[in-house]
N, C-alpha and C positions, 0 to 999 in steps of 0.2 A: 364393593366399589360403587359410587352414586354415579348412575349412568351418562350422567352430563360431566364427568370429567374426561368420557374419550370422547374426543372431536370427531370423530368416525361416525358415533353412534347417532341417527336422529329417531327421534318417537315420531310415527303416525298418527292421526285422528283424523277420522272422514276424510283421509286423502290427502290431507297436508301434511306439511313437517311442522313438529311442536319444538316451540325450542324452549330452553330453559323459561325462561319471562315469562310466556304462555303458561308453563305449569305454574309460577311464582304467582301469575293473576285471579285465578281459579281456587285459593286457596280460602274463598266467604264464603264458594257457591251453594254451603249447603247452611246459610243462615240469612241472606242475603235475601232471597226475599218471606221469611217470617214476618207477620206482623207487631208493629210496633207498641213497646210495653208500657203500658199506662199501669201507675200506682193505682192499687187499693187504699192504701195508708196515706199519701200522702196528694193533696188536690194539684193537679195542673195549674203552672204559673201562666198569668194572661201574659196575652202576646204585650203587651203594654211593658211589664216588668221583665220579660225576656228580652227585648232591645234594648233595656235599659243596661242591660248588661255589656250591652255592645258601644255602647253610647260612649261619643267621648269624655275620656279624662283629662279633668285641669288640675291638674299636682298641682300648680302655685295658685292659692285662692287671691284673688284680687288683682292679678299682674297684666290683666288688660286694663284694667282702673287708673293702675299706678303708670302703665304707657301711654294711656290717653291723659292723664293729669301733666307726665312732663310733655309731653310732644304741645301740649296749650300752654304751659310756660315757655316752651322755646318757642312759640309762634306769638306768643305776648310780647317777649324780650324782645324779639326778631322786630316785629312791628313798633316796638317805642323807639329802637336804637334809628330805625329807617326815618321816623318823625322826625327824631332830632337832627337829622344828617338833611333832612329838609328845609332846613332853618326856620323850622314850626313853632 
């Protein structure tokens, strides 16, 4: 029976009550702090190409282009039709 299924039951540690979570947390502590694994085989990517990774993506290539090209046609249109209502 795993002891955290009777509700009766609590674990001790230095004087407190442990509850399940507390033991669920503790579960890296013996790799946590190892130091970190640097390849022999293969070289460290620069911090430059490592952001890149994080960098944003534009799935549609050119679709600011294509919104700045109509948003200056409708402000073209906008402005000839405004002339003519001028009596220009």
């Amino acid at each position: 029976m795993n002891r955290w299924n009777s509700e009766s039951h609590q674990a001790r540690m230095n004087g407190r009550v442990v509850t399940e979570e507390d033991e669920v947390n503790h579960d890296y502590d013996d790799i946590i702090n190892l130091p970190h694994h640097v390849s022999k085989r293969h070289p460290q990517m620069s911090m430059w190409n490592r952001a890149a990774q994080f960098a944003p993506f534009a799935a549609l290539t050119g679709y600011e282009d294509a919104i700045k090209d109509t948003a200056q046609e409708n402000l073209d249109s906008y402005e000839l039709k405004n002339n003519d209502d001028d009596g220009g």
